[in-house]
N, C-alpha and C positions, 0 to 999 in steps of 0.2 A: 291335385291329380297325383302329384306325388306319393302322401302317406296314403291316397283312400288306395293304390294300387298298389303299395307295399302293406298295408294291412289286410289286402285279400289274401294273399300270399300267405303274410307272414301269421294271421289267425288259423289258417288250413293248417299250418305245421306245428302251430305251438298251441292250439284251442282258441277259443274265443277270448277269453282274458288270459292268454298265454298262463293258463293254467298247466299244460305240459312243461313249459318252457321252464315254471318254478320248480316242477316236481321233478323234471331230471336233474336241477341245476343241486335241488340238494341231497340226490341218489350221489353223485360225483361225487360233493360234499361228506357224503358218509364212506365211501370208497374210500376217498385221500384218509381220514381223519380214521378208517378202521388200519387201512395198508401204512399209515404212517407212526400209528402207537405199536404194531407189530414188533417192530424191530427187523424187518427183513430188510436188506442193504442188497444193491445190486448197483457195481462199475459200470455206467453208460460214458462213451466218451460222447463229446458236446455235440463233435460232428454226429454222431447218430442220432441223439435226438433233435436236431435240425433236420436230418435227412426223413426222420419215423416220422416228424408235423408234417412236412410238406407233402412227403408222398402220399401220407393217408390223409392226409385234409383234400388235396387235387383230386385222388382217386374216389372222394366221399361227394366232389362237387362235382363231377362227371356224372356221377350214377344219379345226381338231384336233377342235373338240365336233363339227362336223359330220360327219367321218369316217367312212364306214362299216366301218372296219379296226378302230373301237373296239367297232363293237355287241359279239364274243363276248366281251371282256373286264367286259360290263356285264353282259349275261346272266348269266354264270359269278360273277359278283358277287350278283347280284339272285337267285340259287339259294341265298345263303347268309344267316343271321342276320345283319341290318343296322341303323345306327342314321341316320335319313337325312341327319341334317346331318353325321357323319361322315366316310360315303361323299362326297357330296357334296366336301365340304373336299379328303382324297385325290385324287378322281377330278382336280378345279381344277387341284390345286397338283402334280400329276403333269405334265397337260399344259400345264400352267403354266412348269415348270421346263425340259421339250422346247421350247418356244416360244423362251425368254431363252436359254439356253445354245447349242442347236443351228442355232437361227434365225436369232435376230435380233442372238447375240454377233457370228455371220460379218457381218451387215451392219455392225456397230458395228467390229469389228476393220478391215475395207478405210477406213469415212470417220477413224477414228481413224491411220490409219497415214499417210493422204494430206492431212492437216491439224493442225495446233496447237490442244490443247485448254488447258483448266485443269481443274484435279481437279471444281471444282464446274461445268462442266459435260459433263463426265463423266460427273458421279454423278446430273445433270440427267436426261440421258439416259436413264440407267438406271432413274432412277424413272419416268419417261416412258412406258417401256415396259413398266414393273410397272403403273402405272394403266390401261394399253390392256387390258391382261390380264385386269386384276381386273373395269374396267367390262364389259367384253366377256362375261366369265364370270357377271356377275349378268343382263346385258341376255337371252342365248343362250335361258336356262327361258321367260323372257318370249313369244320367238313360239308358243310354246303354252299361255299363261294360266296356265301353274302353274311352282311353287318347290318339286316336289319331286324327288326323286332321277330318277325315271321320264323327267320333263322332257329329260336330258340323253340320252335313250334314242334314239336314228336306229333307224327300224326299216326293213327292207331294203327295195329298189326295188322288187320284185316284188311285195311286198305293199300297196303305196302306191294302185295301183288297178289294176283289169281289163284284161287285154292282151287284144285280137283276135288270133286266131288266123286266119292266112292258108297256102298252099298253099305259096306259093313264096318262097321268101328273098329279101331285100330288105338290101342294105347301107345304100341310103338311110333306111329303114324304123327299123332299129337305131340310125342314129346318130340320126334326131330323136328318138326315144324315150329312145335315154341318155341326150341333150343334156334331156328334158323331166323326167325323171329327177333330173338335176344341176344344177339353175338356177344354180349359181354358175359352170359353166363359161360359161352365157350373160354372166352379170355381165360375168367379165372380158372377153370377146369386145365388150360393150357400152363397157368402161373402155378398150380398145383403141382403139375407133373416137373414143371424146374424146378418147385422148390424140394423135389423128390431126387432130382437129381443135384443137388447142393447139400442134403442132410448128410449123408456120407463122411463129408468133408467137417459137417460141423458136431457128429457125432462120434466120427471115428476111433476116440481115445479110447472108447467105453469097451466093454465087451461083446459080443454080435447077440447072444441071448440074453444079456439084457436090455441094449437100445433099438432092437430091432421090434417087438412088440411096440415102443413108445414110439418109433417113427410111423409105424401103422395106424394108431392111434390119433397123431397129428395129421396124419393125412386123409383122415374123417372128415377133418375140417373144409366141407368142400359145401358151403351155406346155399348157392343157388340152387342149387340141382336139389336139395332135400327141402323145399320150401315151394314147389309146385304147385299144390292145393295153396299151402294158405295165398301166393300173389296171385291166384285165380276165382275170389270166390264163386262167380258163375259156374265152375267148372266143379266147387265141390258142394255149393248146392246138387247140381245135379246129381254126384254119385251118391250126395247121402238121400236124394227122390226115386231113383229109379232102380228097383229092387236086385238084388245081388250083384250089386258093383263095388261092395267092400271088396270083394275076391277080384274079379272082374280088371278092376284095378291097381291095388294094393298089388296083388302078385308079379305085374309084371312092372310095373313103379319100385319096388325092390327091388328087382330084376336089372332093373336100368342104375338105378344106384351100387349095384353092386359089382357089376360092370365097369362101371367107372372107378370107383374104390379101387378093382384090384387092378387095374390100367397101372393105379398111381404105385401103388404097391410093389405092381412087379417091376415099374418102372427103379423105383427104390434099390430092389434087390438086385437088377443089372448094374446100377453106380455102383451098388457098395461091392457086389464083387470085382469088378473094375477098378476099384480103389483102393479093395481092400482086400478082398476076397474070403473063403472059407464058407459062402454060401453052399448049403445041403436041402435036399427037397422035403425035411421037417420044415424050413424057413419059408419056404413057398406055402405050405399047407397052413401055415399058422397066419399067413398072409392072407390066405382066401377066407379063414376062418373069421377076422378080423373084419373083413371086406364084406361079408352074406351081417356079421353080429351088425356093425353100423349102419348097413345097410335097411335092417329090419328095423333098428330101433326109431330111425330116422323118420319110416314110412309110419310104424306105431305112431309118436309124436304129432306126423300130418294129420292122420284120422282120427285121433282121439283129444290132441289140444291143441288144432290148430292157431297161428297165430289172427288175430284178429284186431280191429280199430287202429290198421295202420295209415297212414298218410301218403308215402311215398314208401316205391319198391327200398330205396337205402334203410329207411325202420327195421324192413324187416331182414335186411342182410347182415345188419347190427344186432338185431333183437338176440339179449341174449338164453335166448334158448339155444342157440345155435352152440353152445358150449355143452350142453348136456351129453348130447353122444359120444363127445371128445372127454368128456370127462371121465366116463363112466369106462370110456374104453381103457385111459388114461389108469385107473384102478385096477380092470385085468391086467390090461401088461404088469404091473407092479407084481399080477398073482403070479400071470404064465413067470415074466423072471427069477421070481423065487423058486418056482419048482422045477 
């Protein structure tokens, strides 16, 4: 009972003959071995990379239990004779093992190739990120008072509570609903805007026109909210069946992301004159300007290559596409600074 219920699990995430499983293991493999013949060197102290495992490994295993890509695998489970702390252990150590290998080996492989470790801490590391795992895994049953198998059950949005039924479709309507739906995309949307109010402090040295385009840039990086369509395909079947819902949707789906963008933005530009000051209203315009470009390039990306054959909502929070907008933005600011 054991392996047949950790190989339900564990083939959903890594394929059938964990064919994913080999194929990410040596994309890492190529990471380390391109980032480590580079010659790029970066000073990590130990305690940080102790602290970068655990947090993103715990925060990579929260998004796995919470998944809603796992509920029919429980279901299909929960049909069958069960022993609960069994199930339990498999279900853990399934996406236990997607967490450390798929996740958080790629973040270990980039700071391991761009810095000098020692074996023990290394192995620090790693245990680091087995305890995020583990705590994270006993903590999870917890927001709902019980320890047992049922605990790690997501049961689907729909049924969570009573939708109003209205006449006419609403874009706006859907997205605060999914968003109410999915509190953890607020989360990060909330961890965006601290981290907007921290960059100030960790860019400050520089000079305002030129770190101020690259903190705009970083704060692109906002993966739930521009990944809409793809963790819904139902929802983008529809718009690509029922005729003129590119516009329909797209326009106020940018709209929404771009809203959010300049939140973080202006949030930025309050720290840093607070900290720092000599903000002028060119720094705002260049702000918004930033905010509408990512914004669109993000919804582009949705509609024309959406992500697809993912497993669980984490794939696609990781997928890295999610760099591309960051990137490219990452290359104007280089422009706007020079000029």
């Amino acid at each position: 009972m054991l392996k047949m219920s950790f190989d339900v699990t564990a083939k959903k995430l890594f394929g059938v003959h964990y064919e994913r499983l080999i194929r990410t293991l040596f994309l890492e493999l190529v990471v380390f071995w391109g980032l480590h013949i580079s010659g790029f060197q970066v000073e990590i102290a130990p305690f940080i990379l102790y602290l970068m495992a655990g947090a993103f490994s715990g925060g990579v295993m929260w998004q796995a239990l919470s998944s809603d890509g796992n509920r029919a695998n429980l279901e299909n489970l929960f049909m069958l004779p069960f022993e609960g702390r069994t199930l339990v252990f498999s279900y853990v150590a399934a996406l236990g093992a997607y967490t450390l290998l798929t996740q958080t080996a790629g973040l270990l492989a980039v700071v391991w190739a761009v810095s000098e470790w020692s074996w023990a801490e290394i192995l620090g590391s790693v245990l680091c990120a087995l305890a995020a795992i583990v705590i994270v895994s006993c903590l999870y049953p917890l927001r709902l008072g019980r320890v047992d198998a049922y605990a790690f059950y997501v049961r689907p949005a729909s049924r969570r509570r009573t939708v109003k039924v209205h006449r006419r479709y609403s874009v706006r309507r859907y997205l605060s609903r999914y968003l109410m739906a999915h509190k953890n995309y607020l989360v990060n949307t909330a961890v965006m805007w601290g981290a907007a109010c921290v960059l100030p402090a960790l860019l400050g040295q520089m000079e305002a026109r030129f770190v101020l385009p690259i903190g705009f840039a970083i704060l692109s990086l906002n993966t739930p909210i521009c990944i809409l369509l793809s963790c819904d395909p139902a929802l983008e079947r529809a718009m690509r069946f029922l005729p003129g819902q590119q516009k329909a949707f797209c326009v106020p789906y940018c709209l929404f992301i771009f809203l959010c963008n300049l939140a973080a933005d202006l949030i930025f530009l309050c720290s840093w004159q607070i900290q720092i000051g000599g903000i002028i209203p060119l720094h705002a315009l260049t702000a918004a300007v930033f905010a509408l470009l990512s914004a669109a390039g993000s919804v582009l990306l949705e509609w024309y290559c959406p992500i697809r054959g993912w497993n669980i909502e984490s794939d696609l929070w990781h997928h890295p596409r999610k760099y591309v907008v960051p990137a490219v933005m990452l290359l104007l600011a280089g422009l706007v600074s020079m000029v």
